[in-house]
C-alpha positions as a Markdown table, in Angstrom:
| # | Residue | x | y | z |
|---|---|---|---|---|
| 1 | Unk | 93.4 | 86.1 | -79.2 |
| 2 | Unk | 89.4 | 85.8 | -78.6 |
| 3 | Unk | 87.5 | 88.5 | -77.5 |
| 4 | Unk | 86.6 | 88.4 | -73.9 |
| 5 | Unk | 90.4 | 86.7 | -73.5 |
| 6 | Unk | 93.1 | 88.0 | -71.4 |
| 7 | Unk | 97.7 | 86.8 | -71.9 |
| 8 | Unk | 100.1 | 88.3 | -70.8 |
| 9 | Unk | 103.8 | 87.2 | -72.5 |
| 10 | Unk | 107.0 | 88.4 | -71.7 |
| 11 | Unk | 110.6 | 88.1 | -73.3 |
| 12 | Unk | 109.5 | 86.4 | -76.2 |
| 13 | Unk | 109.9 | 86.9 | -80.3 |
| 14 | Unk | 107.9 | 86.4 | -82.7 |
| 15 | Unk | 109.4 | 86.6 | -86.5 |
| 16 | Unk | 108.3 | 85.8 | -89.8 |
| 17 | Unk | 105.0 | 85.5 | -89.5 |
| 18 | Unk | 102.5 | 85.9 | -92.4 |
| 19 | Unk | 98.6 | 87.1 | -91.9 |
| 20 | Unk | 98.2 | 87.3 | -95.2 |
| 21 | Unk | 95.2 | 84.8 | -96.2 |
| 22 | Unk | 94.6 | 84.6 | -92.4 |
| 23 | Unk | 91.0 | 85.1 | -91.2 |
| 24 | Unk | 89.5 | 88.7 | -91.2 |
| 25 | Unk | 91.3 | 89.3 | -94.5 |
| 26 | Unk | 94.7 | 88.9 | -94.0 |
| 27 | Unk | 95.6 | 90.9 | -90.5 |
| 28 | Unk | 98.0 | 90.5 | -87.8 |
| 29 | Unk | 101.2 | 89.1 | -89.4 |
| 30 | Unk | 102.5 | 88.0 | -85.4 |
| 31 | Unk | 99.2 | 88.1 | -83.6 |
| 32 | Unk | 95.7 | 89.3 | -84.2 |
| 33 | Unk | 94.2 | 90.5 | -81.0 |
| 34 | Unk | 90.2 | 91.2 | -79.8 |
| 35 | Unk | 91.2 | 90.5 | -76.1 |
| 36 | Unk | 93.4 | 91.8 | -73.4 |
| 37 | Unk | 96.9 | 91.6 | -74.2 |
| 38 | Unk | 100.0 | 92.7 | -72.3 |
| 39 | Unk | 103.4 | 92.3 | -74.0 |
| 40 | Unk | 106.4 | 92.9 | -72.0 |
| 41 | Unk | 110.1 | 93.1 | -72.9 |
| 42 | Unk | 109.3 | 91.2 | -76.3 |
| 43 | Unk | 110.6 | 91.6 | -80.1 |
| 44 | Unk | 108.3 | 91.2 | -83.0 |
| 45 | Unk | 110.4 | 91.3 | -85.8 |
| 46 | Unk | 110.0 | 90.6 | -90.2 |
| 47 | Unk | 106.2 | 90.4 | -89.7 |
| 48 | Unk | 103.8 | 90.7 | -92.5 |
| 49 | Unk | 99.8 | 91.2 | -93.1 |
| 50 | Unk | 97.6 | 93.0 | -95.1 |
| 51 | Unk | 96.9 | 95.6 | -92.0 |
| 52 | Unk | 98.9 | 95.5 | -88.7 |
| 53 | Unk | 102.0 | 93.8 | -90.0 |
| 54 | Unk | 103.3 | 92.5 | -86.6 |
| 55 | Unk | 99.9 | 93.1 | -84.5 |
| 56 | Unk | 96.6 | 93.9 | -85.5 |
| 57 | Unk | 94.2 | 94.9 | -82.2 |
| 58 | Unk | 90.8 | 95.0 | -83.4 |
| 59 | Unk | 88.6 | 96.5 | -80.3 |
| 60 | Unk | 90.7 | 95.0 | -78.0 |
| 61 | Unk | 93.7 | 96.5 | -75.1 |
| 62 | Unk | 97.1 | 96.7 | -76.4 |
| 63 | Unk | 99.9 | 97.1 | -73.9 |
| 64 | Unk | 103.7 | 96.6 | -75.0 |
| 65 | Unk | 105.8 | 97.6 | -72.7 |
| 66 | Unk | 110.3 | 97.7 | -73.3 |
| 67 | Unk | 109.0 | 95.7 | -76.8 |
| 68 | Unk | 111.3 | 96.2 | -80.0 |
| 69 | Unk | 109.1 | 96.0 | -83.5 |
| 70 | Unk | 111.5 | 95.8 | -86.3 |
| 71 | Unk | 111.4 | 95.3 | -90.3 |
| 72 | Unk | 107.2 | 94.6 | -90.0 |
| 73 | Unk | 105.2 | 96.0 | -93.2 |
| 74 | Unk | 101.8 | 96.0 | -94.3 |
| 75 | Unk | 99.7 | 97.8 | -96.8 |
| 76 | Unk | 98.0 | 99.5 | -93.7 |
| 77 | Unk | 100.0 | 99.9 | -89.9 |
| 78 | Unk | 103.5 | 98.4 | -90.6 |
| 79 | Unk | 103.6 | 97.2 | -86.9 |
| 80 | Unk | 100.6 | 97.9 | -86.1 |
| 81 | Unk | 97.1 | 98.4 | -86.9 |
């Protein structure tokens, strides 16, 4: 999500996502965040990245609220960085 950018999602999953080779080197397996995100009753599950294996939040708000993060790994922040 861009920087200046604001979502809000709710009872979604996201699984088996790969940031690995991404943009900024490989961050944010699910989602790569430099807005405002608000994540609500979702599951981010069997993620992977380099750092922030389900979500990486690089100077941006985080919210999760009733979320379930599950099986996500990275070499730096298994769910997130």
């Amino acid at each position: 999500m861009n920087s200046g950018s604001s979502l809000t999602l709710k009872n979604l999953t996201l699984s088996g996502g790969n940031g690995s080779g991404a943009a900024f080197g490989g961050v944010g397996g699910a989602i790569l965040n430099l807005g405002t995100l608000a994540l609500t009753q979702c599951t981010l599950q069997v993620n992977s990245a380099n750092q922030g294996g389900a979500v990486f939040n690089f100077n941006g708000v985080l919210t999760l609220t009733q979320c379930t993060l599950t099986a996500n790994s990275a070499l730096q922040g298994g769910a997130l960085a």
